[in-house]
C-alpha positions, 0 to 999 in steps of 0.5 A, a space after each residue: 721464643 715465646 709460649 702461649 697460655 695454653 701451652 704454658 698451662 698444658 705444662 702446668 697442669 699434664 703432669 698432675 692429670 697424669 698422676 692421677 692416670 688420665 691424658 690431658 686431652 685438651 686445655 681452652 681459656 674462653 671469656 664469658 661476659 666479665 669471666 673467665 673459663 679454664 675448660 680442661 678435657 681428660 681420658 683415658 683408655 678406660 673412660 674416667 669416672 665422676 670421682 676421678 673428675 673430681 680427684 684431678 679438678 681439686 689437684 688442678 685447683 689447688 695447684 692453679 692457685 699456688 701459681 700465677 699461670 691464670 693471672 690476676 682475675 676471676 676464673 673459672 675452672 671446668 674439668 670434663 671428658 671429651 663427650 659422646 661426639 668427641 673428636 678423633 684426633 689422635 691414634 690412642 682416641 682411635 682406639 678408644 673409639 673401637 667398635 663405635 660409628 665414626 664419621 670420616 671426613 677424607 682427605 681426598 674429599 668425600 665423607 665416610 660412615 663406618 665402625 671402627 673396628 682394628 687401629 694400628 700405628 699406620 691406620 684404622 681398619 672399618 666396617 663400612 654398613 651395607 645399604 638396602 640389605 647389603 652386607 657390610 664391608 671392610 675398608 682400611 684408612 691410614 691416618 693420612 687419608 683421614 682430614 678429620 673424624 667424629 664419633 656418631 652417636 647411636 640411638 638404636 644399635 644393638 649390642 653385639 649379643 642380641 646381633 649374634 643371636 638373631 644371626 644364630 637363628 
């Protein structure tokens, strides 16, 4: 049986991000040109922070260059988080994505705007926004029903305390 790069990595290199309190979200080795590119994507619940990435990039380093696992050429190492658009593909990113606007894409077709607002082992419960001054309504997806979801990015919500006070008034 064999294991890929990526897998072998991912074995590699999990422990050590976990030590440091992040998931090993995502582990790609690309070329560019004549280089080539170790991308490492790490999370948490809690978002990580600059001295984090910092933290957990000179720990991959350190232990990459005590092993063979990139082999005998140059490379690149790249450590970042997932980003503003990330990919839902797991129930913890689910929940990390509480209260944000995803876009769903469902398994029976169609496509689906909504916020996330509850998750649970079987599901998302959302908030589906209303169209033309229509109040907003409540929609619940299980995981099998989702074929793929992406966060949106929102230029002008508004945070929740100036939308209660305008509901207030």
């Amino acid at each position: 049986m064999s294991t890929t790069q990526s897998e072998r990595l991912r074995e590699l290199l999990e422990p050590l991000v976990s030590s440091q309190g992040l998931d090993l979200e995502e582990i790609a080795v690309d070329s560019v040109g004549r280089k080539r590119v170790l991308r490492v994507v790490v999370d948490s619940d809690t978002g990580a922070d600059l001295d984090q990435i910092a933290d957990v990039s000179r720990a991959l380093s350190a232990k990459l260059d005590e092993t063979d696992a990139m082999g005998e050429g140059a490379y690149d190492l790249e450590v970042g988080t997932p980003g503003a658009e990330r990919l839902l593909t797991e129930p913890r990113h689910y929940v990390r994505a509480t209260g944000r606007l995803a876009k769903f894409q469902l398994a029976e077709g169609g496509e689906l705007v909504a916020r996330i607002l509850t998750v649970d082992d079987e599901g998302v419960d959302l908030e589906v926004p209303g169209v033309k001054g229509r109040k907003p309504t409540a929609r619940r997806l299980a995981f099998g029903e989702i074929a793929k979801a992406r966060v949106q990015v929102e230029f002008n919500r508004k945070d929740e305390k100036s939308h209660k006070k305008e509901e207030e008034a």
